[in-house]
N, C-alpha and C positions, 0 to 999 in steps of 0.2 A: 746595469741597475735601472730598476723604471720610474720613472717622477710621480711621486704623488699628485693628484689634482688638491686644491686647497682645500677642499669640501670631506676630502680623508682626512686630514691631518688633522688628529687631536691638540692643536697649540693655537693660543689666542691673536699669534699675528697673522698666522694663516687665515685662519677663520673672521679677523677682521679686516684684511687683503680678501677674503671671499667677496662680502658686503661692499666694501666700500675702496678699494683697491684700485679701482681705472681711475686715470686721470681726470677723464671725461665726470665723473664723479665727483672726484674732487673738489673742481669746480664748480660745480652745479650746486655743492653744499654750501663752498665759499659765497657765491651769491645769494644766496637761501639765508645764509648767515646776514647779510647786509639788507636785508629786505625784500632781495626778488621775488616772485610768486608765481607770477604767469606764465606759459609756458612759452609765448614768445618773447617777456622779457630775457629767461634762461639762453634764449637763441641768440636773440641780440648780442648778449653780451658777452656768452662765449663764442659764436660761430660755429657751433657745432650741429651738424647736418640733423635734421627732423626726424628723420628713420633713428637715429640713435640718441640723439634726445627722448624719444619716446620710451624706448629700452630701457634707459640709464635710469630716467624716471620711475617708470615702471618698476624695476627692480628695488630703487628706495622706496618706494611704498609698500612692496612685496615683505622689504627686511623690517618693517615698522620705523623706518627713517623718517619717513615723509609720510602726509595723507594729502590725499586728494580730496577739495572740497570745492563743492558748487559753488557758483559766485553768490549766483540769485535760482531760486527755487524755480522759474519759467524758464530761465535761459539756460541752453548746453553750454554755459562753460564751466571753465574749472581753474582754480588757484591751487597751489602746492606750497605746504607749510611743515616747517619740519617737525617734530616729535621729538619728548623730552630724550627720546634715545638720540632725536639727530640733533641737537644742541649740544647734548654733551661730546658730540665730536670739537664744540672750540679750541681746546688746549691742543688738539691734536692737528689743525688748522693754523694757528701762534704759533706751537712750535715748528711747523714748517717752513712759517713765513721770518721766523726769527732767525733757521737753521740758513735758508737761502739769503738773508742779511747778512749772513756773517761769510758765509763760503759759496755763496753764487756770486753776490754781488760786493763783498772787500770789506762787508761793516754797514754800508747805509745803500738798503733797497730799496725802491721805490715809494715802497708802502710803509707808511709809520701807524703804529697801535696805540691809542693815547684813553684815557682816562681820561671820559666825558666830563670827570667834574673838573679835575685839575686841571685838563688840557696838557699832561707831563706824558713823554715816551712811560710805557710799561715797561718792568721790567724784564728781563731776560726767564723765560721758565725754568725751574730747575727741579730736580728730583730732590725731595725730601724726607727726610727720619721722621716718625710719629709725634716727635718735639718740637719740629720746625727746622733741624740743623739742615742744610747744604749735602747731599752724599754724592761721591765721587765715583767712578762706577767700580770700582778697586772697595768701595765700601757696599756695594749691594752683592746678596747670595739669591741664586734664582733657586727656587724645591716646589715637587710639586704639590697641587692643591686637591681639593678634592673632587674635582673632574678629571685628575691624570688618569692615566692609563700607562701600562707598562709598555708600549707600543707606541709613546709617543715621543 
């Protein structure tokens, strides 16, 4: 049987493992999330080699994650800021960092998420019903939408 590359497959986790799927990515959104911009702050502060910094880059700007904006109109530089497509990755960000809280690191990671006003741990994310109730994954049905395909 032959592997599909991600870019066949009609399914959304595919297709968001296309875009945003390497770790090298990951990260780069995670500090993009906190402020970073520059492209040698990104370097800084993951250590990721310049040839593939550029790539990773490149490619969020390519999926409309990111745009690339001049600093100052005389000078060649550039800042990278994320798109309302690439903010809406935070939850998917949280829950990683809430998922490695609990089973990488025993319950308390490095990293705590607080609510700037209160200054209180967030809470845990969870999947919910149209009402607000809690679902269990025993309580979700997956069907397809109207993108499926019978091939997928």
């Amino acid at each position: 049987m032959s592997r599909k590359r991600f870019s066949e497959m009609n399914c959304p986790v595919a297709q968001t493992l296309e875009q945003i799927g390497d770790w090298w990515t990951l990260l780069i959104i995670r500090d993009a999330l906190n402020g970073v911009k520059t492209f040698t702050e990104f370097q800084e502060r993951t250590g990721i080699a310049k040839n593939i910094l550029t790539e990773r880059l490149g490619t969020l700007v390519e999926n409309g994650i990111m745009v690339r904006e001049k600093t100052r109109p005389e000078v060649n530089r550039y800042h990278y800021r994320l798109t309302a497509k690439g903010e809406a990755l935070l939850p998917i960000l949280i829950a990683i960092i809430q998922w490695g809280d609990q089973w990488v690191y025993g319950g308390e990671g490095p990293l705590r998420i607080v609510d700037a006003k209160s200054k209180e741990t967030i809470r845990p994310l969870t999947i919910q019903a149209a009402d607000g109730r809690p679902l269990s994954r025993a309580e979700l049905r997956f069907h397809p939408g109207s993108a499926a395909t019978t091939t997928a």
